[in-house]
C-alpha positions as CSV (number, residue, x, y, z in Angstrom):
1,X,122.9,107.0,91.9
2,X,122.3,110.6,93.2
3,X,121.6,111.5,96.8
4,X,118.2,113.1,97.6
5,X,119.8,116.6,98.4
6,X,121.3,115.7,94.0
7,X,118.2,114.9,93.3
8,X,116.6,118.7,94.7
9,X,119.3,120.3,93.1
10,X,118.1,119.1,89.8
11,X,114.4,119.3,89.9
12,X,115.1,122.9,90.9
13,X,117.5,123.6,88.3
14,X,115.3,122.0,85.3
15,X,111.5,123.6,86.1
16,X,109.9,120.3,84.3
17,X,112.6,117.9,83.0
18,X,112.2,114.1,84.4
19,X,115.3,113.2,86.4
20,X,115.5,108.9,87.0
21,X,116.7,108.0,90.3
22,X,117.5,104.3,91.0
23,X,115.1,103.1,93.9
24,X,115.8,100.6,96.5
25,X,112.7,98.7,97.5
26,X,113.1,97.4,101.0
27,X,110.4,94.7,102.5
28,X,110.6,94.8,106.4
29,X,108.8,93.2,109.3
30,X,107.2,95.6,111.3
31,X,107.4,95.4,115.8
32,X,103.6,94.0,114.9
33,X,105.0,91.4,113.0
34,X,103.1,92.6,110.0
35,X,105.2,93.0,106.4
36,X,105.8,96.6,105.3
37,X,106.9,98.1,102.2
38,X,108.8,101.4,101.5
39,X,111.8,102.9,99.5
40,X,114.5,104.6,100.5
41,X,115.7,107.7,98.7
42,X,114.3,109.3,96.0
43,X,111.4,107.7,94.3
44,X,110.3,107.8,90.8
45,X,106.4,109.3,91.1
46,X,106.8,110.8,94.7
47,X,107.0,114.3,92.5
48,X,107.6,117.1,95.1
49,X,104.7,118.9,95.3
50,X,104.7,122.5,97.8
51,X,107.9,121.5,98.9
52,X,107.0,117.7,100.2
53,X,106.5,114.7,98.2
54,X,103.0,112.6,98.1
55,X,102.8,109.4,100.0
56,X,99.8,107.2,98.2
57,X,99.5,104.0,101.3
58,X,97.0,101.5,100.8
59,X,96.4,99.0,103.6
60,X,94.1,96.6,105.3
61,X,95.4,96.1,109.1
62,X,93.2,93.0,110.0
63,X,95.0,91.3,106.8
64,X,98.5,93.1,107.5
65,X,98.6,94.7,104.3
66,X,100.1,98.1,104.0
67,X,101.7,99.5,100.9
68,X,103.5,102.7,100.0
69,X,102.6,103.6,96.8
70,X,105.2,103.5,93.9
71,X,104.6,104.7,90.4
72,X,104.1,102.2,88.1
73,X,104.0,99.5,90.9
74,X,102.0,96.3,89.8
75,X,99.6,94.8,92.1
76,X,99.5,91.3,91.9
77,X,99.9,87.5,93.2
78,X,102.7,86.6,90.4
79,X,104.0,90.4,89.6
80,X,105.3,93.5,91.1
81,X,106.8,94.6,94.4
82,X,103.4,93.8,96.6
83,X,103.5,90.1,95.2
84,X,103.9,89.0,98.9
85,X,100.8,90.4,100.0
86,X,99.2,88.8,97.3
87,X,100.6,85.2,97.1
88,X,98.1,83.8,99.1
89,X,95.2,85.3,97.8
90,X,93.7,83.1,94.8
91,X,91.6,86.3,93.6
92,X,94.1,88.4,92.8
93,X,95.2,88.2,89.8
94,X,99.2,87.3,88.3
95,X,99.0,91.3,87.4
96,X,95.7,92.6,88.9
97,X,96.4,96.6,88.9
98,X,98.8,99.2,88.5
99,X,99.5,102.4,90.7
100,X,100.5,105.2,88.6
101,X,101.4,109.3,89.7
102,X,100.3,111.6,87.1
103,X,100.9,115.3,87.7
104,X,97.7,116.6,86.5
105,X,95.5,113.7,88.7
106,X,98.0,112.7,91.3
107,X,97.8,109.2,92.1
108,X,95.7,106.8,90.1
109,X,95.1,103.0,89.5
110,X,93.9,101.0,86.6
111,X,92.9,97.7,86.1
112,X,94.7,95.2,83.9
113,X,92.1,92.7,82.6
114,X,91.9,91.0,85.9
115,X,90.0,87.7,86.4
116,X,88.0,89.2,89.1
117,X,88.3,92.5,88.4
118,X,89.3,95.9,90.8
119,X,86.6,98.5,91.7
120,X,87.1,101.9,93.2
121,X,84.5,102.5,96.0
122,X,82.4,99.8,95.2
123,X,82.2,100.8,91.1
124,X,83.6,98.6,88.9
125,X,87.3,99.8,87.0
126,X,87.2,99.4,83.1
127,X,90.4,97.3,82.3
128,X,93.3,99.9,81.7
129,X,91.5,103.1,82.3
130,X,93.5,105.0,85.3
131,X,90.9,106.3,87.6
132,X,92.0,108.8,90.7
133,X,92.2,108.0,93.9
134,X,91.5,110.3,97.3
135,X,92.0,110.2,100.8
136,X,89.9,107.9,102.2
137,X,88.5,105.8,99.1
138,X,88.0,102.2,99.2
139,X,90.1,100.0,96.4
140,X,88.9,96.7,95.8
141,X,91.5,94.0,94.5
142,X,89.1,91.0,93.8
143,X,88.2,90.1,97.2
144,X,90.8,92.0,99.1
145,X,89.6,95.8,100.8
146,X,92.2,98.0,101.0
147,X,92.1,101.9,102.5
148,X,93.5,104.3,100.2
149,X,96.1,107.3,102.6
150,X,97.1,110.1,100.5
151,X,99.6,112.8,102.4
152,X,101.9,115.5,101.8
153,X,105.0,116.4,103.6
């Protein structure tokens, strides 16, 4: 595994070469009792961008739902690393969505043939086309609202 400070030396060194980095997904109660998601280290599709990396967060606080983005991340009640947020929620499908980073769009999501489909500020997503997301854009997963928070460090 290489450290983050590895991980700078080699994106420098290689202008646009893709260097994997294990990822440690950690799933924490927050002091509001509220479960949180988040990696440690580097992370696969946090691409350093102006000298920070991209932080996609979607969330819904009145349901205690707050993700950090990951690329490739499936949203779902049976798959991926949000499948506890999701358990509960009869909607969502086994594998509802997928987060993905792409250079040239930054973050995006696509829907996987859901049951009950995902829509992107109240428009309906065609299954697998990746649609990009903003600061401040509604994502609809079945029933469940969640706030897209994009930010740069």
């Amino acid at each position: 595994m290489l450290s983050a400070g590895d991980f700078q030396q080699r994106q420098d060194s290689t202008s646009m070469s893709v260097s994997v980095v294990s990822m440690r997904q950690v799933s924490q109660r927050s002091p509001m009792g509220t479960l949180t998601t988040s990696s440690r280290g580097a992370v696969p599709g946090m691409p350093l961008m102006g000298g920070g990396m991209t932080q996609l967060q979607l969330y819904n606080d009145s349901l205690g739902i707050r993700i950090v983005g990951i690329n490739g991340g499936i949203i779902g009640r049976k798959q991926g690393p949000y499948m506890h947020f999701f358990r509960q929620q009869m909607y969502v499908s086994g594998a509802h969505a997928k987060l993905l980073f792409r250079p040239e769009n930054g973050w995006c999501i696509a829907d996987l043939g859901s049951s009950n489909g995902t829509k992107l500020n109240d428009h309906n997503l065609q299954p697998n086309v990746e649609m990009s997301l903003k600061n401040g854009d509604i994502v609809t997963i079945a029933n469940v609202v969640l706030k897209v928070s994009i930010s740069g460090n």
